[in-house]
Biopython code that builds the backbone (N, CA, C, O; Angstrom):
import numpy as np
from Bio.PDB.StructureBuilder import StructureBuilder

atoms = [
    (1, "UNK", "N", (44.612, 98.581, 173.941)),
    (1, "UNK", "CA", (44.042, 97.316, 173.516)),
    (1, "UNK", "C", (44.557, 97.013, 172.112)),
    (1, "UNK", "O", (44.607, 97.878, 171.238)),
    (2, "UNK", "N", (44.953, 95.693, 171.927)),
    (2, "UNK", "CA", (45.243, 95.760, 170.557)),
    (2, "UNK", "C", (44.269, 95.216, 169.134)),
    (2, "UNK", "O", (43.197, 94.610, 169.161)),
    (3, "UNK", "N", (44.806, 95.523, 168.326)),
    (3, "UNK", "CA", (43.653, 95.470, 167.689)),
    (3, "UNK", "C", (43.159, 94.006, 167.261)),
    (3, "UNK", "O", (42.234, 94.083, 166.451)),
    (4, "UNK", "N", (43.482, 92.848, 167.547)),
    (4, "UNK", "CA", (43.045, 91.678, 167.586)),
    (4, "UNK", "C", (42.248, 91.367, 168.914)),
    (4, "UNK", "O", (41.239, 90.676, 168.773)),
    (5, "UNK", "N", (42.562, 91.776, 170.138)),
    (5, "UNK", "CA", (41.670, 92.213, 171.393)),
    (5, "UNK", "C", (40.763, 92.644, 170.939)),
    (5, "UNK", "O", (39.715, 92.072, 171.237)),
    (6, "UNK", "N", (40.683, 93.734, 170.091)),
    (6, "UNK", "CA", (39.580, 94.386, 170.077)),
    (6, "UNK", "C", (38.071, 94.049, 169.082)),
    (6, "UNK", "O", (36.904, 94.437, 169.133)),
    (7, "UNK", "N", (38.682, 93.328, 168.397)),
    (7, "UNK", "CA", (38.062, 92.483, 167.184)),
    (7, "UNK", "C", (37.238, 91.674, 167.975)),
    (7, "UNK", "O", (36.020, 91.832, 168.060)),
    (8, "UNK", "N", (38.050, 90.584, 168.709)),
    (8, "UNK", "CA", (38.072, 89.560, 169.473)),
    (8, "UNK", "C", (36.743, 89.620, 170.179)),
    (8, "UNK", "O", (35.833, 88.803, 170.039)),
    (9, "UNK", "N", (36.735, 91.228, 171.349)),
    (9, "UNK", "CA", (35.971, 91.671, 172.026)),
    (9, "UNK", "C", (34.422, 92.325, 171.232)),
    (9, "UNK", "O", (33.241, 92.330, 171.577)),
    (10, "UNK", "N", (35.210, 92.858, 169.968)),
    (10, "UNK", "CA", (33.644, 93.639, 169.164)),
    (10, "UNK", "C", (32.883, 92.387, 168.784)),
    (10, "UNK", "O", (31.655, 92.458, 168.826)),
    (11, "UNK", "N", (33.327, 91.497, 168.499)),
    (11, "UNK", "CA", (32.764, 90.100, 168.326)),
    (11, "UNK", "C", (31.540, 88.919, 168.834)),
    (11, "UNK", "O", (30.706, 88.080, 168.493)),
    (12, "UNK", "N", (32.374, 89.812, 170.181)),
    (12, "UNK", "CA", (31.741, 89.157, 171.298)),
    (12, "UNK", "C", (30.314, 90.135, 172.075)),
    (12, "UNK", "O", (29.553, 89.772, 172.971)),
    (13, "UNK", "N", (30.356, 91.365, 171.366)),
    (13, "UNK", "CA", (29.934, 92.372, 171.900)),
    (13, "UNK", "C", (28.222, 92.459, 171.646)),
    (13, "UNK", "O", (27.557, 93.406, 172.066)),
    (14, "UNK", "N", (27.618, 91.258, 170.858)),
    (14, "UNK", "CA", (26.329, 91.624, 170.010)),
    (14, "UNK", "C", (25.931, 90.150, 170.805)),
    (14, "UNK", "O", (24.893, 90.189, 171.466)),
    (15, "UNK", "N", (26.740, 88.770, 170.782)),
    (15, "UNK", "CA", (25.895, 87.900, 171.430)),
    (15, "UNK", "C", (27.051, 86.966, 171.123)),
    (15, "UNK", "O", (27.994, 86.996, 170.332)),
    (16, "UNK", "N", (26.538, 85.969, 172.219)),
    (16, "UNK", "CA", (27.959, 84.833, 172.532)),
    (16, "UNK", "C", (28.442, 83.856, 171.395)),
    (16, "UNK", "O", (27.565, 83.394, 170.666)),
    (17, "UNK", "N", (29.314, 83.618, 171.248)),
    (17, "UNK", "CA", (30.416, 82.564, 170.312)),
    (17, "UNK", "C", (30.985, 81.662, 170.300)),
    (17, "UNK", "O", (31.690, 81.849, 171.291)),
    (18, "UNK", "N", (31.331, 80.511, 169.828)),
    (18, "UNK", "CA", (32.033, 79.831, 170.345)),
    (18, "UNK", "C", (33.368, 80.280, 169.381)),
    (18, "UNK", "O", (33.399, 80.961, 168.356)),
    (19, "UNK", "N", (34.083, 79.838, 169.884)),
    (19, "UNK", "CA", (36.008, 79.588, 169.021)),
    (19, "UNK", "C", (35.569, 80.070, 167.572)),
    (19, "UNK", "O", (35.436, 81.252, 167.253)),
    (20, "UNK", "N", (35.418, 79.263, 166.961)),
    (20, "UNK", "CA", (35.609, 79.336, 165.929)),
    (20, "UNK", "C", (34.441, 80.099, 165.099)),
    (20, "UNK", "O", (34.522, 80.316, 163.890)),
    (21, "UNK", "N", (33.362, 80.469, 165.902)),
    (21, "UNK", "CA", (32.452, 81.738, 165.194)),
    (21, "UNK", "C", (33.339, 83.022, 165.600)),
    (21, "UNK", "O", (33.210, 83.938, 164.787)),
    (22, "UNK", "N", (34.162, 83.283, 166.616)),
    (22, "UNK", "CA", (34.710, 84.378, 166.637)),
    (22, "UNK", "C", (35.891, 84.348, 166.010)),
    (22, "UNK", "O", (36.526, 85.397, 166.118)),
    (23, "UNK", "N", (36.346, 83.578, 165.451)),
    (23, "UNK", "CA", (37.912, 83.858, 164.531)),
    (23, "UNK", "C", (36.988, 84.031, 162.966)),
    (23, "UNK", "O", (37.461, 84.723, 162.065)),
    (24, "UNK", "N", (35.633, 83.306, 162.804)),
    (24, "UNK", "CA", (34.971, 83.768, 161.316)),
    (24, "UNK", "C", (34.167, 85.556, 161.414)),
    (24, "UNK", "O", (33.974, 86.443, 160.583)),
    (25, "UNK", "N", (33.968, 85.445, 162.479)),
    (25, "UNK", "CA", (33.162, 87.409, 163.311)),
    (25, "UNK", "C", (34.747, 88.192, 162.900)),
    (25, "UNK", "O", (34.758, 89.233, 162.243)),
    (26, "UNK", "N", (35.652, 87.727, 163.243)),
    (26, "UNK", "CA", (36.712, 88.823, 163.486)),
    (26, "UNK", "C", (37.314, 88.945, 162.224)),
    (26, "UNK", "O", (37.877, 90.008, 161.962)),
    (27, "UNK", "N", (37.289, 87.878, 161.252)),
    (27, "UNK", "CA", (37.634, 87.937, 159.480)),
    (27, "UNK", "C", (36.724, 88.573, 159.040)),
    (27, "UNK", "O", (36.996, 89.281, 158.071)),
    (28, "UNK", "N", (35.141, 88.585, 159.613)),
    (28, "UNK", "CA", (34.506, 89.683, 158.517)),
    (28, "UNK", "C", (34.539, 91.075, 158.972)),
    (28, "UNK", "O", (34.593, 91.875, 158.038)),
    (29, "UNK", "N", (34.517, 91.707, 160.416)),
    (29, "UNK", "CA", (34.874, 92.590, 160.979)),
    (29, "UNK", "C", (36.171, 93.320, 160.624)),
    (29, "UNK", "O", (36.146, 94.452, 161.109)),
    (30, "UNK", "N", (37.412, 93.041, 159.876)),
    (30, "UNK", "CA", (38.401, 93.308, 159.670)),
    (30, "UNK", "C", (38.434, 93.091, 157.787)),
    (30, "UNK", "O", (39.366, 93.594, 157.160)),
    (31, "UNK", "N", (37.335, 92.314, 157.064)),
    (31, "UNK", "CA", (37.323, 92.541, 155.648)),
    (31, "UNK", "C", (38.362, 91.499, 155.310)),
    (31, "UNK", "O", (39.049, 91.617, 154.295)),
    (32, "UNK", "N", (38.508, 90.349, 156.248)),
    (32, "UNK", "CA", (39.338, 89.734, 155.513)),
    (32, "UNK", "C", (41.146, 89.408, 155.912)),
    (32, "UNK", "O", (41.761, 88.390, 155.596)),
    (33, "UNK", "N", (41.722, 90.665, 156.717)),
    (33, "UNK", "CA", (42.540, 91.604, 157.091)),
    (33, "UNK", "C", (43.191, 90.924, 158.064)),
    (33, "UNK", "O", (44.422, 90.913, 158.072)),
    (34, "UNK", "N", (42.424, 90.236, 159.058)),
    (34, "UNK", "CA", (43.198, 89.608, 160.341)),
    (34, "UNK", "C", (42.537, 87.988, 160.371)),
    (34, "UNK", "O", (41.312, 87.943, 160.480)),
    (35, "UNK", "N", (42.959, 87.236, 160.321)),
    (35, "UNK", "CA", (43.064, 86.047, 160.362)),
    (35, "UNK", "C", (43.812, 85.343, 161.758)),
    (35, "UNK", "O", (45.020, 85.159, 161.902)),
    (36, "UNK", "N", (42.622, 84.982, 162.817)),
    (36, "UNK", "CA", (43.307, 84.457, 164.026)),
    (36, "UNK", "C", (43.620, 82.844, 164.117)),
    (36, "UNK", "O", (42.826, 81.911, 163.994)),
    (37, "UNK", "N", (44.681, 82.824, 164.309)),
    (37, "UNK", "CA", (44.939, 80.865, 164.972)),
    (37, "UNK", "C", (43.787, 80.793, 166.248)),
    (37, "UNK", "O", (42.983, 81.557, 166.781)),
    (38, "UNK", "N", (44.238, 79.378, 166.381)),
    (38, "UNK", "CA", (43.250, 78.733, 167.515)),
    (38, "UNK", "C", (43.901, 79.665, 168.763)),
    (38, "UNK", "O", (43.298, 80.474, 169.470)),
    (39, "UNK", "N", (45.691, 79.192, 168.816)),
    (39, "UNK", "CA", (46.259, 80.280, 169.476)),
    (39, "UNK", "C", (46.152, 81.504, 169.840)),
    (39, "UNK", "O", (45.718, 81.642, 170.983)),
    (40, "UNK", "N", (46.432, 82.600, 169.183)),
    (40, "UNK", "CA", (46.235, 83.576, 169.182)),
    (40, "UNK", "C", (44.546, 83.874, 169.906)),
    (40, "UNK", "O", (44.477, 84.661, 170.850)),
    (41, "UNK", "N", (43.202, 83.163, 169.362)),
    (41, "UNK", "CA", (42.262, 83.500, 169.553)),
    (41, "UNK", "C", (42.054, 83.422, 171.288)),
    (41, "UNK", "O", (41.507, 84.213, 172.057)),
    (42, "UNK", "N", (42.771, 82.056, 171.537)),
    (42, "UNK", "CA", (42.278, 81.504, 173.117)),
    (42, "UNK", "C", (43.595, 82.771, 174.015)),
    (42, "UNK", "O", (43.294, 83.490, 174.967)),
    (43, "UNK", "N", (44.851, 82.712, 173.418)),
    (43, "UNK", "CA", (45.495, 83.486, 174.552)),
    (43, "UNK", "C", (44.771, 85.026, 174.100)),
    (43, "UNK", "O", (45.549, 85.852, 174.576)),
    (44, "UNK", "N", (43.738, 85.714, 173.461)),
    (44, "UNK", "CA", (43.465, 87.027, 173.678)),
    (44, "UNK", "C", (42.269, 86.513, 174.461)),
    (44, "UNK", "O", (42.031, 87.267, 175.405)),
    (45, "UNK", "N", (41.468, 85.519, 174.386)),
    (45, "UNK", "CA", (40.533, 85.235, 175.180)),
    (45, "UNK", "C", (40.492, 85.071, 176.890)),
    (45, "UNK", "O", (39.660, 85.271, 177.776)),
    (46, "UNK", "N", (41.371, 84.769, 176.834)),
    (46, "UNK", "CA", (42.002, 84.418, 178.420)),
    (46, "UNK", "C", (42.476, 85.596, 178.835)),
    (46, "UNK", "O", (42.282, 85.829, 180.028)),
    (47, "UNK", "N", (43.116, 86.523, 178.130)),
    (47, "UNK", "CA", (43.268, 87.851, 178.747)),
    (47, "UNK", "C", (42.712, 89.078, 179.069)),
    (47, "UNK", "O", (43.047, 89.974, 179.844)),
    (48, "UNK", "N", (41.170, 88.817, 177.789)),
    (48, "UNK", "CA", (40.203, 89.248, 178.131)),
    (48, "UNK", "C", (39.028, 88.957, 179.187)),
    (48, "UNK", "O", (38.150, 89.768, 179.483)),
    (49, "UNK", "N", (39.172, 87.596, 179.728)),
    (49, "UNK", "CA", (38.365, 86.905, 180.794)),
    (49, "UNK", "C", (39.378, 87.790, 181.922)),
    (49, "UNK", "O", (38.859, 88.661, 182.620)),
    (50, "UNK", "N", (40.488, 87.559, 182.000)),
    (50, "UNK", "CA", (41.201, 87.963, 183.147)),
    (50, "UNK", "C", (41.008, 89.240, 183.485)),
    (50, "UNK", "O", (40.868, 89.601, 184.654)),
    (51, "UNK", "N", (40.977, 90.335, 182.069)),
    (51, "UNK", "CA", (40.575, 91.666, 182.268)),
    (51, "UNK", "C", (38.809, 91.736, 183.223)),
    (51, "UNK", "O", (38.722, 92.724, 183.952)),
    (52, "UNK", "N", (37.604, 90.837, 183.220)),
    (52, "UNK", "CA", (36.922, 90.784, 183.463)),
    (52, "UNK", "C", (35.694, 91.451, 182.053)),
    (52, "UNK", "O", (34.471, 91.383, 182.172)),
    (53, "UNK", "N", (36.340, 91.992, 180.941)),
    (53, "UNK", "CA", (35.529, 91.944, 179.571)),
    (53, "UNK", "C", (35.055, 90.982, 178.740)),
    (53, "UNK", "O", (34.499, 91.194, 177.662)),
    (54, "UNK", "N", (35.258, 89.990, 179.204)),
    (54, "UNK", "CA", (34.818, 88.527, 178.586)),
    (54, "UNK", "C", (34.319, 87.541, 179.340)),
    (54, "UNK", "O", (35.187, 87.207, 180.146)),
    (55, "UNK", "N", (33.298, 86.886, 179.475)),
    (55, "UNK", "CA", (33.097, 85.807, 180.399)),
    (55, "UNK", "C", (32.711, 84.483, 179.604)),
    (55, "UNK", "O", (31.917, 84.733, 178.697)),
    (56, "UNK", "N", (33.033, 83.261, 179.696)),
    (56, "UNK", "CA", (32.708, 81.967, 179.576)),
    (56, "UNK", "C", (31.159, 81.820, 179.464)),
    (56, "UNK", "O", (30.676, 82.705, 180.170)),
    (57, "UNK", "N", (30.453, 81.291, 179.044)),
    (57, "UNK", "CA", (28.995, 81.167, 178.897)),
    (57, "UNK", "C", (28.517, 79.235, 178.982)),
    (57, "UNK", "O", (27.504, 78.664, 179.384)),
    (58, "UNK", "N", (29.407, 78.894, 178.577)),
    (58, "UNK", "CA", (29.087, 77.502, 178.665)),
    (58, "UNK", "C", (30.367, 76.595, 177.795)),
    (58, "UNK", "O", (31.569, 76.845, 177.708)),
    (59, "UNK", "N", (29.305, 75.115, 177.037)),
    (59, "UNK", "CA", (30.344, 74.167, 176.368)),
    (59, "UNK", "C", (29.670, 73.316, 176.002)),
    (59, "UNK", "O", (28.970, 72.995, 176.962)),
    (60, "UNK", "N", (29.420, 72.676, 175.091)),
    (60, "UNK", "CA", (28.963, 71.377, 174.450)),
    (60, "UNK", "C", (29.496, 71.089, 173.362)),
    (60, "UNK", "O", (29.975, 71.805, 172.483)),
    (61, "UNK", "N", (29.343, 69.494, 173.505)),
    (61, "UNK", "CA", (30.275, 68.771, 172.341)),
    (61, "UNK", "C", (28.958, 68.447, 170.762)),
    (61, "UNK", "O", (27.863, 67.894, 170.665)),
    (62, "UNK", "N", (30.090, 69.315, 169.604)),
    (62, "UNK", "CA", (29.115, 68.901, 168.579)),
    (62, "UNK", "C", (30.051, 68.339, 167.603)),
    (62, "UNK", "O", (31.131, 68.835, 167.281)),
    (63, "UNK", "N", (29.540, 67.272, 167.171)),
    (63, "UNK", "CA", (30.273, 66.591, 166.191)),
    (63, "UNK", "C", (31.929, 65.786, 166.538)),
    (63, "UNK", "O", (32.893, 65.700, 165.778)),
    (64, "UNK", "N", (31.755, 65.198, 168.196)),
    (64, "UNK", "CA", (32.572, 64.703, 168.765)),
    (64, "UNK", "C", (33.596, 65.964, 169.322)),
    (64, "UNK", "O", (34.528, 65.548, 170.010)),
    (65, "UNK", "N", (33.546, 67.550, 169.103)),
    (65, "UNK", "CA", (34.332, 68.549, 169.417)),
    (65, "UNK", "C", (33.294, 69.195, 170.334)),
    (65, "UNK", "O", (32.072, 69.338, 170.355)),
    (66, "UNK", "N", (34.538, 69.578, 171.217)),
    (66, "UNK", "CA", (34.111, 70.535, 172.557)),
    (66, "UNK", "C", (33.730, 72.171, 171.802)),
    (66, "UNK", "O", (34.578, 72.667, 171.060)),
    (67, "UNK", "N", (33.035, 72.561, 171.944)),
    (67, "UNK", "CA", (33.119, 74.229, 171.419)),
    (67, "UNK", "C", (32.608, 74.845, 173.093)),
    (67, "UNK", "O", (31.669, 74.401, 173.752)),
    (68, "UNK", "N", (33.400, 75.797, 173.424)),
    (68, "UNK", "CA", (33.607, 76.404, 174.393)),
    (68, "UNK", "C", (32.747, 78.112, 173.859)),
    (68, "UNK", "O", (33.142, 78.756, 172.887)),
    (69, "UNK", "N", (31.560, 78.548, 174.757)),
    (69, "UNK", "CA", (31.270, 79.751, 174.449)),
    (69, "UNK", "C", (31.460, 80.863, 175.202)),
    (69, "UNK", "O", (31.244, 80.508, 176.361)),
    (70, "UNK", "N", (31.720, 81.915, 175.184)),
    (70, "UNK", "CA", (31.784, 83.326, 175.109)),
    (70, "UNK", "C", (31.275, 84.616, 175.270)),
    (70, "UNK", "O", (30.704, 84.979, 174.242)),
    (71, "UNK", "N", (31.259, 85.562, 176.284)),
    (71, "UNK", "CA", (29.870, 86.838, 175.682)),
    (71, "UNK", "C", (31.588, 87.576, 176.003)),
    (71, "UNK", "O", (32.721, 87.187, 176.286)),
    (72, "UNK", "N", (30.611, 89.260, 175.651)),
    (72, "UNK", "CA", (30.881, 90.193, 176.642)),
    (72, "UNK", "C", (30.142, 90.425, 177.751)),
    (72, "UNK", "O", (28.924, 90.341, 177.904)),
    (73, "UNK", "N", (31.035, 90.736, 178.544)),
    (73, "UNK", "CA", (30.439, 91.250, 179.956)),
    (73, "UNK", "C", (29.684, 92.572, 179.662)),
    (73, "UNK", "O", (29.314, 92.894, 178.533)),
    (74, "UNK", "N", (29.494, 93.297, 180.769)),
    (74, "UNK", "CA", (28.806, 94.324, 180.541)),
    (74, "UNK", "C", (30.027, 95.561, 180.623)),
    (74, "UNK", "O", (29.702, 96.570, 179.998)),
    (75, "UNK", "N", (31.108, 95.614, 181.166)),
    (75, "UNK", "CA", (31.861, 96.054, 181.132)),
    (75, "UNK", "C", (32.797, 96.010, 179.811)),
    (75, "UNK", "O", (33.422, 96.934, 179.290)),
    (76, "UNK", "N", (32.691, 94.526, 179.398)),
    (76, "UNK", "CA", (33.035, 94.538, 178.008)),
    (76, "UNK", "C", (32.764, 95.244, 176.824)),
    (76, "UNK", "O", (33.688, 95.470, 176.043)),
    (77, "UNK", "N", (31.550, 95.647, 176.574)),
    (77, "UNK", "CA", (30.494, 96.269, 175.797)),
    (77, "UNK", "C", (31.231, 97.547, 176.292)),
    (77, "UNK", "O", (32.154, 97.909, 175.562)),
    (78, "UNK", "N", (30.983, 98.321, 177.438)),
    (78, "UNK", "CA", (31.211, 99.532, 177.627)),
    (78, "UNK", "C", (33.062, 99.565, 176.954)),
    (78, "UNK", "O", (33.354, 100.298, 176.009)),
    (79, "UNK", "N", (33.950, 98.792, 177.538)),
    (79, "UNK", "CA", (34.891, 98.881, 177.088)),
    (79, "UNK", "C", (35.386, 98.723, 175.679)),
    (79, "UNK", "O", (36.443, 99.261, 175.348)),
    (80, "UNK", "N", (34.288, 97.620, 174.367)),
    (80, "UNK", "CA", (33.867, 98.151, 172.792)),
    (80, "UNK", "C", (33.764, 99.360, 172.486)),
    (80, "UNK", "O", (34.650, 100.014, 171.936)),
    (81, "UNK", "N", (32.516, 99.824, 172.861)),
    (81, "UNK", "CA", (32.489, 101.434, 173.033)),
    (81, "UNK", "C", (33.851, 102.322, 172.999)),
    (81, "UNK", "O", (34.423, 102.789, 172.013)),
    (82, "UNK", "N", (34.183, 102.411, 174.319)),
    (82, "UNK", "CA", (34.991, 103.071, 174.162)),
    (82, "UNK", "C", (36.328, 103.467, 173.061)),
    (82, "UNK", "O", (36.687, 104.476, 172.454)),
    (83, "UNK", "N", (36.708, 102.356, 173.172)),
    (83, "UNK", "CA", (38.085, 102.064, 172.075)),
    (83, "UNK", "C", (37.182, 102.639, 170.511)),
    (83, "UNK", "O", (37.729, 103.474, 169.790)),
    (84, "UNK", "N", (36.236, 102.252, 170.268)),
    (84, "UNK", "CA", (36.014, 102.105, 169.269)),
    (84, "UNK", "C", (35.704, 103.912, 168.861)),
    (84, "UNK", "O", (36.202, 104.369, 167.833)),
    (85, "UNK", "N", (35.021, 104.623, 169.601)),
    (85, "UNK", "CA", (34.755, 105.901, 170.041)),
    (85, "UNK", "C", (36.251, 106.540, 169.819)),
    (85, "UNK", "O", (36.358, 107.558, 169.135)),
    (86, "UNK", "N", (37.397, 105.926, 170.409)),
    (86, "UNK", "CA", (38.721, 106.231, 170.871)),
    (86, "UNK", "C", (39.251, 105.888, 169.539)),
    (86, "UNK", "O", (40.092, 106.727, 169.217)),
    (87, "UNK", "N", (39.084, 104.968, 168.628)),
    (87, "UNK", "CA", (39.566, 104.906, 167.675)),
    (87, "UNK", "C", (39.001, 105.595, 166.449)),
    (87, "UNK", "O", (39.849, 106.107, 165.717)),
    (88, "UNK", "N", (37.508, 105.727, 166.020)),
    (88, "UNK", "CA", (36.951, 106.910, 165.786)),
    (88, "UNK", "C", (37.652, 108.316, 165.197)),
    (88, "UNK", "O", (38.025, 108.772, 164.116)),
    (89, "UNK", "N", (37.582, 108.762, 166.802)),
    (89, "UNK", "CA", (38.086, 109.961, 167.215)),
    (89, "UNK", "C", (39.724, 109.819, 166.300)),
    (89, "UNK", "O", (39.982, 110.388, 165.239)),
    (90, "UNK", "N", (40.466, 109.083, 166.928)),
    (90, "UNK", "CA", (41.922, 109.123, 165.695)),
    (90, "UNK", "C", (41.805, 109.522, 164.348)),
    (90, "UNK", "O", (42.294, 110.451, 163.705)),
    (91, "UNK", "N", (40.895, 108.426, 164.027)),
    (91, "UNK", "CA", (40.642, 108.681, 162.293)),
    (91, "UNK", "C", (40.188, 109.556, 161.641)),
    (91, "UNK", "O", (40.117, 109.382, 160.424)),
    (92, "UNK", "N", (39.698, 110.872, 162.262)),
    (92, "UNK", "CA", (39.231, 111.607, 162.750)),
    (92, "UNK", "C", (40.524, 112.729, 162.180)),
    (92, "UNK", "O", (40.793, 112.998, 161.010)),
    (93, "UNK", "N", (41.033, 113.130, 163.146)),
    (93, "UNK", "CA", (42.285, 113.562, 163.319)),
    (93, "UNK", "C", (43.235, 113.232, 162.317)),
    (93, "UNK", "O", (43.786, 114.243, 161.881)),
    (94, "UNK", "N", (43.621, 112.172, 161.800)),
    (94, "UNK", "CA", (44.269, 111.756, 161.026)),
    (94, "UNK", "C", (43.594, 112.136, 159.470)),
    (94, "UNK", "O", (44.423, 112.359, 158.588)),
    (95, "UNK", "N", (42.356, 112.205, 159.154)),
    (95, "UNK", "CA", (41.851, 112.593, 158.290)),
    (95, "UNK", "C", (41.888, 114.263, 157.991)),
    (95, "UNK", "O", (42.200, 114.763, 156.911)),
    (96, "UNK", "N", (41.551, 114.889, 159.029)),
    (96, "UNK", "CA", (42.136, 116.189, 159.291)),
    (96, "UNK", "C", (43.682, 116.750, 158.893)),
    (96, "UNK", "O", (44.010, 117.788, 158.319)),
    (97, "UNK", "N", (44.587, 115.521, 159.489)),
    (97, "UNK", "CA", (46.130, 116.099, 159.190)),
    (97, "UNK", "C", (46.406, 115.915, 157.542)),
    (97, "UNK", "O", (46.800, 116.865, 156.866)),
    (98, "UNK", "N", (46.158, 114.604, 156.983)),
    (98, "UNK", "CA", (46.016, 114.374, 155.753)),
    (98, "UNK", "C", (45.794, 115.451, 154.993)),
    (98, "UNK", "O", (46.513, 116.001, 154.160)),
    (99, "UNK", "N", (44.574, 115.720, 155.424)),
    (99, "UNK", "CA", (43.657, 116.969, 154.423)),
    (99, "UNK", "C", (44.780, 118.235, 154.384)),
    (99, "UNK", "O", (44.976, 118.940, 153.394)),
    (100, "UNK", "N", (45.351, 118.344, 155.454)),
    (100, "UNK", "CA", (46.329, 119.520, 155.701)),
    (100, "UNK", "C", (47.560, 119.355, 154.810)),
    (100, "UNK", "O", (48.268, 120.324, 154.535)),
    (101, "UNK", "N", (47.810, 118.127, 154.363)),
    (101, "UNK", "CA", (49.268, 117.537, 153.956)),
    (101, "UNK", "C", (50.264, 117.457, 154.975)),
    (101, "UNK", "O", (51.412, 117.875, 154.819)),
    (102, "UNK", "N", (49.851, 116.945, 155.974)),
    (102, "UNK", "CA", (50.486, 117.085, 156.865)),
    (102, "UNK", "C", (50.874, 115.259, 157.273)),
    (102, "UNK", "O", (50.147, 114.385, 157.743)),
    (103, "UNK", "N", (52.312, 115.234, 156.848)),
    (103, "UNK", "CA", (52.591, 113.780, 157.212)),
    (103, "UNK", "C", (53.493, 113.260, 158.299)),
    (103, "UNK", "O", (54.272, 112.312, 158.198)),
    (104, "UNK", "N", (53.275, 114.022, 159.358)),
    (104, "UNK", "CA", (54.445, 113.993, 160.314)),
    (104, "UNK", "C", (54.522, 114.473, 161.446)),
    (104, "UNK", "O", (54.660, 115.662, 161.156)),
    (105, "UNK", "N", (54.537, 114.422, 162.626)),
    (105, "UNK", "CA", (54.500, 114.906, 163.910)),
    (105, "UNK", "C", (55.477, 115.392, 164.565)),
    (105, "UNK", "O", (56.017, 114.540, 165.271)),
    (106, "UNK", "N", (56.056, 116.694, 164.641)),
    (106, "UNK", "CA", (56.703, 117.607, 165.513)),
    (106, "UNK", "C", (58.381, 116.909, 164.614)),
    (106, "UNK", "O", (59.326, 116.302, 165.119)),
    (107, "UNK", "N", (58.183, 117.271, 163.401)),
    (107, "UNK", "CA", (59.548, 117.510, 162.416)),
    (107, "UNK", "C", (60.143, 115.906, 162.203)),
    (107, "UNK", "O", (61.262, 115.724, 161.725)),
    (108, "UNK", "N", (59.345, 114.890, 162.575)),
    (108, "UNK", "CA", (59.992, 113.413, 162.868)),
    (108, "UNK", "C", (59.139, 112.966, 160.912)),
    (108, "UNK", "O", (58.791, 113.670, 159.965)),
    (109, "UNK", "N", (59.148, 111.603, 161.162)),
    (109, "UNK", "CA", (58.622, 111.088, 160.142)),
    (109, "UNK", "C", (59.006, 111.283, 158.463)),
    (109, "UNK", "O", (60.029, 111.404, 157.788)),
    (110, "UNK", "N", (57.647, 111.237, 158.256)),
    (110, "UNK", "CA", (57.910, 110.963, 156.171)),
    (110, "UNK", "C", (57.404, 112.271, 155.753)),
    (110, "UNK", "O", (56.672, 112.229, 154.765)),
    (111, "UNK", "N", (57.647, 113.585, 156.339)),
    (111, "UNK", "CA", (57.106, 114.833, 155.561)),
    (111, "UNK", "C", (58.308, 114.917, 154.502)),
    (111, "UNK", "O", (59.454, 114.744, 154.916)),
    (112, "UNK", "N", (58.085, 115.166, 153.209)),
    (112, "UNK", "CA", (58.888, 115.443, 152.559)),
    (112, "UNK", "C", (60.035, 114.053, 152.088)),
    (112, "UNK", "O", (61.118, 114.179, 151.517)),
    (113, "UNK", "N", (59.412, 112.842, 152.516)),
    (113, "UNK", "CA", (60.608, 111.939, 152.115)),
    (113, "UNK", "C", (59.745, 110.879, 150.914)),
    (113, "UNK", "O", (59.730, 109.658, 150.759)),
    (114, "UNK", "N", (59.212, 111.786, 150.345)),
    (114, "UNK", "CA", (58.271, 111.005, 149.368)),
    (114, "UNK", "C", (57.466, 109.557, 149.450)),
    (114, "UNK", "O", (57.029, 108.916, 148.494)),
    (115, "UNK", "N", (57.382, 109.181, 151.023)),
    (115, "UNK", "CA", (56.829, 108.128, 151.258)),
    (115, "UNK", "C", (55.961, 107.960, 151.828)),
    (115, "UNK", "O", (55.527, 106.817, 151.970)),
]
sb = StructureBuilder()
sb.init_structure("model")
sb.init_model(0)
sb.init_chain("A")
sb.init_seg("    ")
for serial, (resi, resn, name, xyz) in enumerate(atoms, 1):
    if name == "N":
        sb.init_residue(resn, " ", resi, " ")
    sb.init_atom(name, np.array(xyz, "f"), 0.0, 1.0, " ", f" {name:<3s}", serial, name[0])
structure = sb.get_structure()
């Protein structure tokens, strides 16, 4: 999942949204860090409906604009969880190798290249 999916989806994961509450959910969720277009927001949305982790909730027009809303499914939620558990767990590990001085996996990478 990538990590704008996943934003997208943690977003959606507490209670439904329309557009543009989930591109302001996913700027504070990220500190600022990821900043979605209208684009970007609707094609991860649509791929998350297609996955069946996202479902449509409704639509009404405010202020002459359509706002289109949003949940997670229930599968969605479980699938938050997970990644997030899954991503966790990395940082995890990665905090571990750090601690070791360890910058590099099986002789590849930046061990020793001062970067």
């Amino acid at each position: 999942m990538t990590e704008q999916a996943y934003l997208v989806l943690l977003s959606l994961s507490a209670k439904q949204r329309h557009g543009y509450a989930v591109i302001q959910a996913v700027r504070e969720l990220s500190d600022g860090r990821t900043r979605l277009g209208a684009g970007t927001l609707y094609g991860n949305l649509d791929r998350l409906v297609a996955a069946g982790l996202v479902e449509p909730t409704g639509e009404e027009v405010v202020d002459g604009r359509l706002r289109r809303y949003y949940r997670a499914t229930d599968d969605g939620r479980r699938a938050a969880r997970a990644e997030t558990l899954r991503l966790a767990e990395l940082a995890e590990r990665a905090r571990r190798s750090l601690a070791r001085g360890e910058t590099s996996v099986r002789g590849g990478g930046l061990a020793g290249s001062g970067a």
